[in-house]
Kinemage of the C-alpha trace (Angstrom):
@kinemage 1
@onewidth
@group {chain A} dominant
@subgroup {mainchain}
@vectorlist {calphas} color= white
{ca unk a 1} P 45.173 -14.617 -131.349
{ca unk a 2} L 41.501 -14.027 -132.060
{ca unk a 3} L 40.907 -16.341 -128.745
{ca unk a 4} L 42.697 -14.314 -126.416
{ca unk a 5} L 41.346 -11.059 -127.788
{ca unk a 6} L 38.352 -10.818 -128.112
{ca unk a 7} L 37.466 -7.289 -129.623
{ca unk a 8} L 41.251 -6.248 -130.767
{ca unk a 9} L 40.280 -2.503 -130.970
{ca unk a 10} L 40.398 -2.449 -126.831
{ca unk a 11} L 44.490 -3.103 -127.922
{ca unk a 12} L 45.885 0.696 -127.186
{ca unk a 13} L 49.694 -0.063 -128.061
{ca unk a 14} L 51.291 -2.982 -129.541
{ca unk a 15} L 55.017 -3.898 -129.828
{ca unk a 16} L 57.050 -5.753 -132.267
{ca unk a 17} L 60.293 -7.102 -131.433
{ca unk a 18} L 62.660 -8.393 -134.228
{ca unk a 19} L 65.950 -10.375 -132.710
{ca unk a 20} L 69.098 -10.347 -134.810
{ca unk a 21} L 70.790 -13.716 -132.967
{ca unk a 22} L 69.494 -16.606 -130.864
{ca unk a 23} L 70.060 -15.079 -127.675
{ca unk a 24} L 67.055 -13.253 -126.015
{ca unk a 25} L 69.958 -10.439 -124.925
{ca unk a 26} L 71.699 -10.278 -128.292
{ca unk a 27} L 71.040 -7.395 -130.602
{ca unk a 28} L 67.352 -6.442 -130.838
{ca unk a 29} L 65.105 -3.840 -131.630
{ca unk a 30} L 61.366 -2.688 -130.838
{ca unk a 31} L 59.088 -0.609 -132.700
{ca unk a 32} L 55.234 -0.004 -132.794
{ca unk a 33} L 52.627 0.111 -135.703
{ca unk a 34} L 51.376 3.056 -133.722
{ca unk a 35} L 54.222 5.011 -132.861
{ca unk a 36} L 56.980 7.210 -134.792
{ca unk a 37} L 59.596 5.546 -132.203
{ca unk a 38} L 61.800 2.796 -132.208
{ca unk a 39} L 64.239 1.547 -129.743
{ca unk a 40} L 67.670 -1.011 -130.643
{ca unk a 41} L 69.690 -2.918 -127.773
{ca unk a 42} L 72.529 -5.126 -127.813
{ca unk a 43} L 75.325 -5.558 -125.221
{ca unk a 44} L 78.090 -3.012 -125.192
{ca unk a 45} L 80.165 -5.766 -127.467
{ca unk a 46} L 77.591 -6.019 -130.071
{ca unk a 47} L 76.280 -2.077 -130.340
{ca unk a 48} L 78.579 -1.150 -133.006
{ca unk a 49} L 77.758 -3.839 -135.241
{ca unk a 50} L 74.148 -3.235 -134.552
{ca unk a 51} L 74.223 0.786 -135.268
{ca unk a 52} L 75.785 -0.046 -138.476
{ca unk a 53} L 72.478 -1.034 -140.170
{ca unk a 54} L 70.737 1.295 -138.464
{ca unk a 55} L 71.196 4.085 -141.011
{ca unk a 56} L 67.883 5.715 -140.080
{ca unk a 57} L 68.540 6.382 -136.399
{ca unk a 58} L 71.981 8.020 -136.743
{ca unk a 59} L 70.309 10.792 -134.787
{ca unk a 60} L 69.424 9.134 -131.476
{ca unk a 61} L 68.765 9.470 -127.590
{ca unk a 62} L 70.888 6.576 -125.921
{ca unk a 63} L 71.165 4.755 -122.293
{ca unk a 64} L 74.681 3.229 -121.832
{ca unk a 65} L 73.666 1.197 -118.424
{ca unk a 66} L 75.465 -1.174 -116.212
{ca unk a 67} L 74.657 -4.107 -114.589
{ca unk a 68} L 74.994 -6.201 -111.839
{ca unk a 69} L 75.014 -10.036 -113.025
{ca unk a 70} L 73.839 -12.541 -112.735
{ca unk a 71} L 70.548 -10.809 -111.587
{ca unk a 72} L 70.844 -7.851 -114.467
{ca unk a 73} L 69.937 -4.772 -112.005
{ca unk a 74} L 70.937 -1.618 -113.896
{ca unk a 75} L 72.678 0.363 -111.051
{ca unk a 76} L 74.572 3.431 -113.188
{ca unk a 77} L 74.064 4.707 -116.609
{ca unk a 78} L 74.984 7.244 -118.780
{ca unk a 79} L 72.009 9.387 -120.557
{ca unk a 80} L 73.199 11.010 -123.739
{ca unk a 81} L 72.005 12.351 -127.907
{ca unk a 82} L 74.152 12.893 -130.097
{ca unk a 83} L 73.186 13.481 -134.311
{ca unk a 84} L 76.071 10.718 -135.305
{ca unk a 85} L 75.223 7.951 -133.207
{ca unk a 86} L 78.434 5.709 -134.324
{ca unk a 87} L 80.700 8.161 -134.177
{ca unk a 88} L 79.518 8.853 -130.607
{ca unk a 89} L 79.302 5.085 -129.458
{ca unk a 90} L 83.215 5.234 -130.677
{ca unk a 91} L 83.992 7.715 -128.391
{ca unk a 92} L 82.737 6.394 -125.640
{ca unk a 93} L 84.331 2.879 -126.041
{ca unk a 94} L 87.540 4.454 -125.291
{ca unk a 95} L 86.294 6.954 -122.108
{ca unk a 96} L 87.513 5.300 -118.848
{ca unk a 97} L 84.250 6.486 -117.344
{ca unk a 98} L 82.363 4.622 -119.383
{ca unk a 99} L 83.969 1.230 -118.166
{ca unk a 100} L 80.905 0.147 -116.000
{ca unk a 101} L 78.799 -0.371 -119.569
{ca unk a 102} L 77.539 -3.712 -120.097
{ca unk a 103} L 74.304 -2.949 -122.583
{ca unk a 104} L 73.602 0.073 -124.690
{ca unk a 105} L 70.080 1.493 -125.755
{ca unk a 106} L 69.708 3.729 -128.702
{ca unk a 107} L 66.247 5.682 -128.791
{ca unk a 108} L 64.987 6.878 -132.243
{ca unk a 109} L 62.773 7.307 -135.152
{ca unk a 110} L 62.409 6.706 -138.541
{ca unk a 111} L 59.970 9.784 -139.534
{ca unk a 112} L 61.754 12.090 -141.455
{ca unk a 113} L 60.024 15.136 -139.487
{ca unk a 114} L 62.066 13.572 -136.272
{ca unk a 115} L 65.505 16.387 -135.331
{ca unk a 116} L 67.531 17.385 -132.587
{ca unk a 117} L 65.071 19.119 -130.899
{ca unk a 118} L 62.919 16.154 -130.692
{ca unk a 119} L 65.996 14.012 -129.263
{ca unk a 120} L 67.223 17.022 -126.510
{ca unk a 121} L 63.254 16.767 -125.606
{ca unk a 122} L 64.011 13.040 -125.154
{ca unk a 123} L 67.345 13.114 -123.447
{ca unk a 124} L 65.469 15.788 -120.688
{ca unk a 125} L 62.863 13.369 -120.353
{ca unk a 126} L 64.889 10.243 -119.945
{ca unk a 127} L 66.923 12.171 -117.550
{ca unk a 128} L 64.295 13.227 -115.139
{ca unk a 129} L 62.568 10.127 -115.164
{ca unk a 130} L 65.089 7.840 -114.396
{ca unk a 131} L 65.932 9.774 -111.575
{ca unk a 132} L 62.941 9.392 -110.499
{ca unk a 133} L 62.509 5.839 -110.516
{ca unk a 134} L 65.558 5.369 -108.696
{ca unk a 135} L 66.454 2.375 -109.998
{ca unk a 136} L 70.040 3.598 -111.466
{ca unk a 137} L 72.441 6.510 -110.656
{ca unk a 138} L 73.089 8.507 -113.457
{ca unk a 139} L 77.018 8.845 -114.378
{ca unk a 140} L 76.886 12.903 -116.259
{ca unk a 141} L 78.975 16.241 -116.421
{ca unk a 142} L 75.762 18.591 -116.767
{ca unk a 143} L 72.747 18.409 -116.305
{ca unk a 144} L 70.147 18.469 -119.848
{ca unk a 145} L 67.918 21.948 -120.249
{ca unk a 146} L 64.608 21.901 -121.355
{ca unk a 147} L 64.674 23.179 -125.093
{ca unk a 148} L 63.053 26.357 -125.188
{ca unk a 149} L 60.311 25.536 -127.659
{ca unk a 150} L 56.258 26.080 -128.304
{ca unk a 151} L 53.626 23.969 -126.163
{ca unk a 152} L 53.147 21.900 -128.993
{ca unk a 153} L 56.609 20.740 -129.454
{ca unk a 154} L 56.369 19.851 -126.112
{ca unk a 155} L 53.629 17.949 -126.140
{ca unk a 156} L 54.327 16.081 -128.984
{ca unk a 157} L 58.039 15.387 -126.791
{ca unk a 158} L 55.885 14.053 -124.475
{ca unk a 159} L 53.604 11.353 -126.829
{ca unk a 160} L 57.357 10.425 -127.891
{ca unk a 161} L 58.380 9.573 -123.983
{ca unk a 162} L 55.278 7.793 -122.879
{ca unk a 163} L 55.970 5.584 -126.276
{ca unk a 164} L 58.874 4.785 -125.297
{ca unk a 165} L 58.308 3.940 -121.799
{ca unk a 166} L 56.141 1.227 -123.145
{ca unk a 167} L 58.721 0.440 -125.711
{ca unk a 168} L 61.746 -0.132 -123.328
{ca unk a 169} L 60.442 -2.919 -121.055
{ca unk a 170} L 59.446 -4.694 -124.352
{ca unk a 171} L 63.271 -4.597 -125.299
{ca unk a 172} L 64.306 -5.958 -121.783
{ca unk a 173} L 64.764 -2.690 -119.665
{ca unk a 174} L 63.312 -1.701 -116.437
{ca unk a 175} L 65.189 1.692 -115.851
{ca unk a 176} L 61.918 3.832 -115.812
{ca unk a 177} L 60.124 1.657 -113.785
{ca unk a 178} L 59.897 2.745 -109.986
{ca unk a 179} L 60.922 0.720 -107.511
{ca unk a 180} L 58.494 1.851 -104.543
{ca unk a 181} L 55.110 0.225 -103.479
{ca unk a 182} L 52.234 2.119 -102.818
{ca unk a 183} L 50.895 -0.525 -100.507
{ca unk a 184} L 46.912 -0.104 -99.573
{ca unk a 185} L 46.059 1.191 -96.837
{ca unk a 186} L 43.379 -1.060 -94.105
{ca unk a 187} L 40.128 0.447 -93.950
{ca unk a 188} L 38.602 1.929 -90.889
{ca unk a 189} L 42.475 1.646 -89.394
{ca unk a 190} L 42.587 4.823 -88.822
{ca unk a 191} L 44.976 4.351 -85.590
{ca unk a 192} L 47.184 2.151 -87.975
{ca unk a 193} L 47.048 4.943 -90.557
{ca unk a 194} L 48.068 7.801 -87.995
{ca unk a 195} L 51.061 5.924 -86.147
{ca unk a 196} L 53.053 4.385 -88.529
{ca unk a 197} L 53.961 4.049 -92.390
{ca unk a 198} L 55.580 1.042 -94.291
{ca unk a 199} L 58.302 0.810 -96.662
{ca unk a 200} L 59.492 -1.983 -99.539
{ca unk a 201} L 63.399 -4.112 -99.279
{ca unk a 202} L 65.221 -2.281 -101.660
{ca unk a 203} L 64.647 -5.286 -103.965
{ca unk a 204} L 62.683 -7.944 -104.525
{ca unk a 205} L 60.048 -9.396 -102.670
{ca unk a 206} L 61.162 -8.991 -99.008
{ca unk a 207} L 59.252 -8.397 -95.898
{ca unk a 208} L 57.755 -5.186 -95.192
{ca unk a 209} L 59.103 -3.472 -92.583
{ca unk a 210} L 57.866 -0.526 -90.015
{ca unk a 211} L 60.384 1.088 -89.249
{ca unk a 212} L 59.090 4.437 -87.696
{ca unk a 213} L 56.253 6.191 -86.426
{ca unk a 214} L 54.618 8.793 -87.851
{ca unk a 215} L 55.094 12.339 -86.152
{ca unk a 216} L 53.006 15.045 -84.935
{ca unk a 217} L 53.776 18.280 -86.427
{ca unk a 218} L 54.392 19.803 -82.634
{ca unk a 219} L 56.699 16.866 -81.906
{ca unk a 220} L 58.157 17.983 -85.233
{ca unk a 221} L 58.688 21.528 -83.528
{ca unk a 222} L 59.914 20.226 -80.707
{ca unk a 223} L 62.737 17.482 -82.484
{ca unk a 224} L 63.633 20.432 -84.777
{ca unk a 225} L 64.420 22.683 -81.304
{ca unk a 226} L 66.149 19.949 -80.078
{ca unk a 227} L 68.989 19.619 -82.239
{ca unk a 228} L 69.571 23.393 -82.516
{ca unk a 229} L 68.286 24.233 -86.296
{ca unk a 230} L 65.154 26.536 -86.471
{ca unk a 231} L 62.590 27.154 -88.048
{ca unk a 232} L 63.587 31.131 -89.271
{ca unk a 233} L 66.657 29.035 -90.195
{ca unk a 234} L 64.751 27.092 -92.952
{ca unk a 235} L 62.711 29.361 -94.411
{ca unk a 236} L 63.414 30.188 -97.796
{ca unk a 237} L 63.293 33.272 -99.863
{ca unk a 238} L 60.465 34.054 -102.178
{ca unk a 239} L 57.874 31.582 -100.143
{ca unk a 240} L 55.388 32.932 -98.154
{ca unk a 241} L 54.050 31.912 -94.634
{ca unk a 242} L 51.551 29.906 -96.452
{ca unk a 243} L 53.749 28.069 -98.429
{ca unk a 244} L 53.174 23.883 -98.409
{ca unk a 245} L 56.347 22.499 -97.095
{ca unk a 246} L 57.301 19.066 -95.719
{ca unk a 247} L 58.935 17.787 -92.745
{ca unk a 248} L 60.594 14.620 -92.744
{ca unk a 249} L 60.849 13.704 -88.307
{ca unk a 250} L 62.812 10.047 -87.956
{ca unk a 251} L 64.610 8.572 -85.647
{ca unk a 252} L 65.241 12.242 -84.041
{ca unk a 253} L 66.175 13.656 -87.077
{ca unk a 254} L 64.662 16.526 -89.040
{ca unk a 255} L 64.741 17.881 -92.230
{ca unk a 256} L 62.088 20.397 -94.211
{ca unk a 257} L 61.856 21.030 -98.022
{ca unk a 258} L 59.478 21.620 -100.538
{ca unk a 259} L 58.619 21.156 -104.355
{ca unk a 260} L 59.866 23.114 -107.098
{ca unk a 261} L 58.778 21.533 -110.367
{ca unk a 262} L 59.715 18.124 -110.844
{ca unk a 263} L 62.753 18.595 -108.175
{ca unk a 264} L 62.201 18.303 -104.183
{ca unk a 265} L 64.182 21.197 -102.416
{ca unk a 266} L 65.567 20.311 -99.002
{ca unk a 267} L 66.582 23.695 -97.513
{ca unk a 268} L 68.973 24.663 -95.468
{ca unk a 269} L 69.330 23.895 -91.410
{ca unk a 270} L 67.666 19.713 -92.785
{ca unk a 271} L 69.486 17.500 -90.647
{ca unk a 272} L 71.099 14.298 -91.987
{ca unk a 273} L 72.277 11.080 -90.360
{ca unk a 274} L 75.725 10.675 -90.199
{ca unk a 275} L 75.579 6.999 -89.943
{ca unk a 276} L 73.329 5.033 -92.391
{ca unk a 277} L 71.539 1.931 -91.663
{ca unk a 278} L 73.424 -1.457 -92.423
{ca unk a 279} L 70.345 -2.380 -94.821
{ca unk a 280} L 70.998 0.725 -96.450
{ca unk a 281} L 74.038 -0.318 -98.041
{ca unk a 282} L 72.514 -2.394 -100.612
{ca unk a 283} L 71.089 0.672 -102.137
{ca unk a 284} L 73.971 1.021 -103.900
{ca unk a 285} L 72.600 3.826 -106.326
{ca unk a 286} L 70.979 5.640 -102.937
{ca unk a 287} L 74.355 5.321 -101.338
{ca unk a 288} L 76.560 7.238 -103.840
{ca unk a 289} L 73.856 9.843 -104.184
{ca unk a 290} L 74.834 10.229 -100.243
{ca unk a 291} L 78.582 10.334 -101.287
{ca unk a 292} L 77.997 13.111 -103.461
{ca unk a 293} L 76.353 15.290 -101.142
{ca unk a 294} L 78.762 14.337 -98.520
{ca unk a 295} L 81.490 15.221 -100.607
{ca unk a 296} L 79.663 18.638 -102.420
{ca unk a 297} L 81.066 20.196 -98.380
{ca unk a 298} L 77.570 21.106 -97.954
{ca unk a 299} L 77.055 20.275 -94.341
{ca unk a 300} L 78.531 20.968 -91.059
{ca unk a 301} L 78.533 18.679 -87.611
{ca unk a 302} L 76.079 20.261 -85.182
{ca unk a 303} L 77.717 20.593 -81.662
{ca unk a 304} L 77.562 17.927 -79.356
{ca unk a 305} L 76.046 15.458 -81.953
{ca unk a 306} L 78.665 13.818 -83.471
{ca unk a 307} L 75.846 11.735 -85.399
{ca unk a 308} L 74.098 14.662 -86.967
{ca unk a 309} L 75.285 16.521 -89.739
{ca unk a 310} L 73.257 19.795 -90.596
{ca unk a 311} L 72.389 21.396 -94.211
{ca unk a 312} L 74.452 24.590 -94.318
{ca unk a 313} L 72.699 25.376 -98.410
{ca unk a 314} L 69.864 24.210 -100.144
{ca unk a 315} L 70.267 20.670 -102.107
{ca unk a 316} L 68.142 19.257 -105.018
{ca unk a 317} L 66.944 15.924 -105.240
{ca unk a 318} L 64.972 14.172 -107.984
{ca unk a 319} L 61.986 12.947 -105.711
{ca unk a 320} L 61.188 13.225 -102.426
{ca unk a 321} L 61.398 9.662 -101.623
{ca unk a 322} L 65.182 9.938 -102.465
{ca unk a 323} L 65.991 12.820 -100.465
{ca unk a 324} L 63.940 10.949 -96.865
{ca unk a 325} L 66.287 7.898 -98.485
{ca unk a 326} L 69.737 10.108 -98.888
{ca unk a 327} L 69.493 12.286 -95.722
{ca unk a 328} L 68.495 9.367 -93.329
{ca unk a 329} L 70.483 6.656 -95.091
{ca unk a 330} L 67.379 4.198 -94.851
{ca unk a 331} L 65.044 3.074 -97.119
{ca unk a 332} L 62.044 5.230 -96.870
{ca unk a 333} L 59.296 6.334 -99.260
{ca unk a 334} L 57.504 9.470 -99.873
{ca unk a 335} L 54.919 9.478 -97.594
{ca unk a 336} L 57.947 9.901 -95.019
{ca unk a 337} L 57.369 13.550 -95.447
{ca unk a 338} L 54.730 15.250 -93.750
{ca unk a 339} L 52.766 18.046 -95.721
{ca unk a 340} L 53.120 21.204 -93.733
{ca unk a 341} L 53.048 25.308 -93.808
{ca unk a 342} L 55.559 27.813 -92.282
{ca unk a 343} L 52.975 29.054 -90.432
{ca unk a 344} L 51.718 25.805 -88.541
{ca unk a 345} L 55.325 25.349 -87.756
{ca unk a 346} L 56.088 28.641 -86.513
{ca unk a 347} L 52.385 28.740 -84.107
């Protein structure tokens, strides 16, 4: 390899994949010279057989994931640790509600310093970041805590998750990969910049669409006034006039929110579109994120707009790319929402 590399210290990570069959998806597993982390895959047939010889990763952070074929798009999965990682993989084979699983992923290590706070540390980080790639809709009961630990378990959690984001594309998985595109912005278009934004097709390579104007923040106002939710309505307890929130105007629409750690808060009096977009349909993870809201009874019809239905209590998404995408039921990205404060909104 000497002639494709020339000075082989630049190398920052390098992976190792052994295969246990002929087939590029049969059982596998990944590790790294340079990390403490290792990650096995086979298809939900095979996983048992696999796990068998893995005696050193009995205690493990999995993905149970489900795919579409023949194009092998992971659209749910099922985030879980356990300290017996057979014993759990048995369980599952017989859950009804794990019937969707086509390929299994079992995250672990082989350091003997490695314990169940290390995995729960995992699991929370697998969780979140999934979510916020948006590439599959997560199939759970409850939700993973953060372990209450020192910094420095935390940061060594967090060496362990960057590892394995490097690790799992190595193994054949893209489920931490986002699937927006930041797409660069023409120089000196300033006019361009103002007016309008541009979103990615759902998947692959489509054409970029626009598909709405940007909004002032008094035409935000004035949309907001419109369809009878206000702005006292919105405001949340516990942030002050100076707060940075964000307004998401389209298509006559609005709805505000703001961050809260690594979840995007839409509050109460948001508008959402009744209807989605036909496109939006192919979003299939985007589209039962919608169900569940729909069906959590958290909105009401606002009068005289049968196409409108209006946040009566706050709701947490996992980015705020999926929240313009859930409430709207199009495909929009982040830059959707507009960075505003209470008080610009209420002068």
């Amino acid at each position: 390899m000497a002639y494709l590399i020339a000075n082989p210290h630049q190398t920052v990570f390098q992976n190792r994949v052994h295969y246990f069959s002929s087939r590029p998806n049969g059982p596998r597993l990944v590790e790294s010279q340079t990390s403490r982390m290792a990650v096995a895959s086979a298809p939900w047939a095979e996983i048992r057989a696999l796990i068998s010889n893995l005696g050193a990763m009995k205690l493990a952070a999995y993905v149970l994931a489900g795919a579409t074929f023949p194009e092998g798009i992971i659209t749910r999965c099922y985030v879980g640790e356990t300290v017996d990682m057979l014993a759990r993989i048995n369980r599952h084979a017989t859950d009804p509600q794990k019937s969707f699983v086509s390929e299994a992923f079992v995250i672990g290590s082989v350091d003997p310093s490695y314990d169940k706070i290390d995995v729960q540390l995992l699991q929370y980080r697998l969780n979140n970041e999934i979510e916020r790639a948006d590439r599959a809709y997560i199939v759970r009961g409850v939700r993973p805590a953060l372990p209450q630990v020192d910094s420095a378990r935390i940061a060594q959690g967090d060496r362990d998750f960057e590892d394995v984001r490097r690790l799992l594309p190595a193994i054949g998985c893209n489920i931490l990969e986002s699937r927006e595109v930041n797409f660069p912005k023409a120089k000196g278009d300033r006019e361009h910049q103002a007016k309008a934004h541009y979103v990615a097709q759902p998947r692959g390579d489509g054409p970029i669409r626009n598909l709405d104007r940007r909004v002032s923040d008094a035409e935000a106002r004035s949309r907001t006034k419109d369809r009878g939710a206000t702005v006292t309505d919105l405001k949340p307890r516990g942030l002050t006039p100076r707060t940075a929130l964000f307004v998401l105007a389209h298509a006559g629409f609005v709805a505000y929110g703001y961050q809260h750690g690594h979840e995007f808060i839409v509050l109460p009096g948001s508008q959402m579109r009744r209807a989605p977009m036909p496109s939006f349909e192919e979003d299939m993870v985007n589209v039962q994120r919608r169900k569940d809201v729909i069906n959590a009874g958290v909105f009401a019809k606002v009068k005289d707009d049968g196409d409108c239905w209006q946040l009566a209590e706050e709701r947490r998404f996992p980015s705020r790319s999926i929240a313009a995408k859930v409430l709207m039921g199009v495909n929009l990205r982040n830059d959707a929402w507009e960075a505003v404060t209470i008080e610009t909104i209420l002068a």
